[in-house]
N, C-alpha and C positions, 0 to 999 in steps of 0.2 A: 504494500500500500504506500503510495508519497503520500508525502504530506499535505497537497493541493488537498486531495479526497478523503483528508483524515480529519482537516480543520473547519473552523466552521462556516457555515454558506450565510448567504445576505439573507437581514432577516431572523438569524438563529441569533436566541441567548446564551451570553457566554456564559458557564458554569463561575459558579461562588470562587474566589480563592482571595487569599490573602501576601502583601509583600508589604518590603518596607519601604518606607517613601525616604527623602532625603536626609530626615532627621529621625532617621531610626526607627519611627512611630509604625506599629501593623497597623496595615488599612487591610480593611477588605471590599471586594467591589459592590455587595452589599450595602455598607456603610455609606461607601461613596456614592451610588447615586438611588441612595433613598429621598433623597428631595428631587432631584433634576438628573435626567440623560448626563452623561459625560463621553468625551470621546479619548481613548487611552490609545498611549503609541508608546511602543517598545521599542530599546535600540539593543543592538546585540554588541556585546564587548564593554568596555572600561571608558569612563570618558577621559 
């Protein structure tokens, strides 16, 4: 299976998980957008 056909399609909700933000603090996506939609972008590697 790649990963195209593994991840999720337009439309799908993302499953619950939790990371930490800048300042250490766990969020989880939950959390973050029980008042308003959010739009999240991931970068891969180290800034």
């Amino acid at each position: 299976m790649d990963a195209m056909s593994a991840g999720l399609k337009v439309g799908d909700r993302a499953p619950d998980f939790s990371v930490q933000d800048s300042a250490g603090v766990l969020r989880t996506l939950g959390d973050l957008t029980a008042s308003e939609p959010r739009v999240f972008v991931f970068y891969r590697g180290h800034w």
